[in-house]
C-alpha angles and dihedrals in degrees: 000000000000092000084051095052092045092058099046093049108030088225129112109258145183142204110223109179118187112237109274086050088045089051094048102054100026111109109254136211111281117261117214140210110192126185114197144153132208133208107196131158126253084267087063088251109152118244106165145001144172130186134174115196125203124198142190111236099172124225093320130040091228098161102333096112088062098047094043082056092060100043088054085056092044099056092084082058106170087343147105123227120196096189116018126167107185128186126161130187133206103220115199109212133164095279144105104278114268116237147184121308129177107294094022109229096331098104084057097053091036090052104060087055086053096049087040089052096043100047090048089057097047088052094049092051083237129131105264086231094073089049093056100044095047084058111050130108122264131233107233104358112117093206095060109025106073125104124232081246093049104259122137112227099219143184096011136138097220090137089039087053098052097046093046101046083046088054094050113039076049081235103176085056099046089049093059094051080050089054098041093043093058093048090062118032118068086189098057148046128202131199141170126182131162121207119179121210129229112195136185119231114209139038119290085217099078094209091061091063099096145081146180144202142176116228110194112185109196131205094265093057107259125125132218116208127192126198137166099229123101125229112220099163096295090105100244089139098050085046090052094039088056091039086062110040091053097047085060088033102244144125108276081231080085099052127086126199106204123218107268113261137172095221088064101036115028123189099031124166128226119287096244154067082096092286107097086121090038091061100025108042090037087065096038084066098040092065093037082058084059089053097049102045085056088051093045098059086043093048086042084064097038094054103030110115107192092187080056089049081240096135115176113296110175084181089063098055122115130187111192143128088023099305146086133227154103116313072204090062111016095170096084116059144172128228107242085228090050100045092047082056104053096038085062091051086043085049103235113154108262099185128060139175114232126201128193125183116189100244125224095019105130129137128188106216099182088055097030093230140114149052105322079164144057087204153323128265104212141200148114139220136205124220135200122198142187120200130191109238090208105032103032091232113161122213125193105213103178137341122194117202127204117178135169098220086162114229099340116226085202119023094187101052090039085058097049082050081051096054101030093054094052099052095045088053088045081046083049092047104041119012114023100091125174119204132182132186126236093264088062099244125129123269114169093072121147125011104287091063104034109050120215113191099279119196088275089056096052121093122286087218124024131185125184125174141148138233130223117241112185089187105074107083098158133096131041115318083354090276133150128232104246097176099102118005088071085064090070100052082074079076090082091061084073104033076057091053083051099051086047093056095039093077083060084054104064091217092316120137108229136179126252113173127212120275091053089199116163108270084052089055087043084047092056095041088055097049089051083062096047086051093052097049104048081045080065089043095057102035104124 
């Protein structure tokens, strides 16, 4: 429409819609309908499982085939399968196309493992959290660490995770007073559940896996840095910034991040897939190692003292708290301000372009096998959950959170990634419903109709903590990406909603769709009482 009015009118032009018209025509989540079936041994270990996804793609594909993509690798989730047959199908259907959303197809994969776990354990009569753990990956066993698409998962703390987060959220206990509780209130259910999270960093598409940036030192010390990611509120521009002040040893106060711009930086890939840092601020420090290796050999000539025996050494060279000198002789030092200056006057090169492409990510699309990720972020959560037997009203009582974000550049805004993320996936399980009429239009259209998680919704009690991993040693700084697989421990949230109902149940599988919003629950509810009666009924 903007590109129509332009040309008519040889003006620039915009489309502004207010917000029912923006909620109609913008491109949703996809919603998914999945068909599987499992094989598993009387312990609840997996031996088999198919599952063909379908998913509605609306009237273009748009990018529907590539999400699709990464909720079919994402249906193993944390877990080995010994014998897996995956299929997935864009469906076009009379509807707005479907789009991207944060984590990009993998709650719906990780969704359908988690309803396959928890039902088994519900039909075994065993804690779900057994079932879980028997059926991990392991780190460093050959028999139990390989993906469906070929890929080992390596150097993770996925066991680790699970015992510790039992341990902590004091989980055995608590699932007695759930089980107590619900022996002895009509008026109330209870249920807990933990689900861990296992999520791909990098782009399935090989090509997107690279990034660029321009790093310019002046004469009065500060630095301007370029990069092609976007900050929309995740914190990429405050970890580069830091990336980059500490390379040269300065306070971040004299570092600018420029406003992304393809004039500065061509070729850039989307700001997504969780690794806007991994690819930015990687290349970010790879032109400020240019820089430094120039200075180096500058500052080695400036500081040498041959009646001392101190020839230049550009090895020895450190820039830190501000300053510049030899770690042989760190008496003397050079103001960071002072030495830019005279390196410029001394004509040493003061700007560089960095490049990073992600190594060893390479799929094969036409076999189905190979290494779509550099690696995986890990965690898990526990929820605990009260509903209302008569109203349907669900209550988040506490939620502990355990994640391997590897070694954090930025602890704060990792947590708020932590937080934010799990609220946004327990949003996408229990309240964010869409609803259309018969006529297929839209009706859930503003907020008052389509409920995020508000402050009543959020727990009443939330942990979040991380876990060391010395065994990640990859990636810059040897962090993890935390802006998506939090979103799928609010997967739990419903997994908990599951084990509460389940005492209504009597061992029967039953079905609980996502979102679990009140009248579902109450719909649940009501079938558990159906069943029971027509069990009476047919009681010979």
């Amino acid at each position: 429409m903007a590109a129509l009015v332009a040309t008519v009118t040889g003006r620039s032009a915009r489309v502004v819609y207010d917000k029912d018209r923006d909620m109609i025509v913008t491109g949703k989540r996809h919603d998914y309908q999945t068909a599987y079936q499992v094989a598993f041994d009387d312990d609840g270990r997996l031996l088999a499982v198919t599952a063909d996804f379908l998913s509605n793609g609306g009237a273009y594909a748009d990018l529907s085939t590539s999400v699709l993509e990464r909720s079919m690798m994402h249906l193993d989730n944390a877990y080995y399968l010994p014998a897996v047959a995956i299929s997935g199908q864009v469906c076009r259907l009379n509807y707005p196309p479907n789009t991207a959303f944060r984590g990009f197809g993998g709650p719906q994969g990780v969704a359908v493992i988690e309803n396959i776990l928890q039902d088994i354990a519900h039909f075994l009569g065993k804690d779900a959290w057994d079932v879980r753990r028997l059926n991990l990956y392991r780190d460093g066993d050959s028999s139990a660490n390989t993906t469906p698409y070929g890929q080992i998962v390596r150097d993770h703390v996925l066991l680790e995770t699970l015992d510790e987060l039992e341990r902590s959220s004091d989980y055995r206990n608590r699932v007695d007073c759930v089980r107590r509780f619900n022996a002895d209130s009509n008026v109330r259910l209870k249920g807990i559940a933990m689900t861990p999270i296992k999520f791909g960093i990098s782009f399935t598409t090989k090509f997107l896996n690279q990034g660029n940036a321009l790093v310019n030192v002046y004469t009065d010390g500060s630095v301007q840095v370029s990069t092609g990611g976007t900050e929309m509120g995740q914190g990429l521009n405050t970890k580069i910034r830091q990336v980059v002040a500490d390379a040269f040893g300065i306070g971040t106060d004299r570092l600018s991040v420029m406003s992304t711009s393809t004039e500065k930086n061509n070729n850039t890939s989307p700001t997504a897939a969780s690794a806007g840092t991994d690819l930015n601020a990687q290349a970010a420090l790879n032109a400020c190692d240019q820089i430094l290796s120039r200075m180096s050999d500058f500052a080695a000539i400036v500081l040498s003292d041959p009646s001392a025996g101190l020839t230049p050494s550009p090895s020895s060279i450190r820039f830190a708290g501000g300053e510049v000198y030899d770690d042989r002789n760190p008496s003397r030092r050079i103001d960071f301000a002072a030495f830019c200056d005279a390196a410029r006057r001394e004509r040493v090169d003061l700007g560089a372009r960095g490049f990073y492409a992600t190594p060893g990510v390479d799929f094969n699309r036409d076999t189905g096998r190979g290494n779509p990720y550099y690696y995986f972020t890990t965690g898990a959560a526990v929820s605990e959950v009260t509903i209302d037997r008569f109203t349907g009203e669900l209550v988040v009582d506490r939620v502990d959170v355990l994640m391997d974000i590897g070694k954090s550049i930025n602890p704060g805004v990792d947590r708020g990634q932590l937080i934010g993320g799990f609220i946004q996936g327990m949003g996408w399980c229990t309240n964010e419903e869409l609803v259309y009429g018969d006529d297929g239009r839209l009706l859930s259209t503003s907020p008052t109709t389509y409920k995020i998680p508000n402050i009543t919704d959020i727990p009443k009690i939330l942990h979040v903590a991380t876990i060391e991993n010395a065994k990640h040693q990859i990636n810059i700084y040897r962090s993890k990406a935390v802006g998506e697989p939090p979103l799928m421990l609010g997967i739990s949230v419903w997994a908990a909603v599951k084990h509460a109902l389940g005492c209504l149940h009597n061992g029967a599988v039953f079905d609980l769709p996502i979102p679990a919003t009140g009248e579902a629950i109450l719909a649940a509810i009501e079938s558990a009482k159906e069943s029971v009666c027509l069990s009476e009924k047919f009681v010979p």
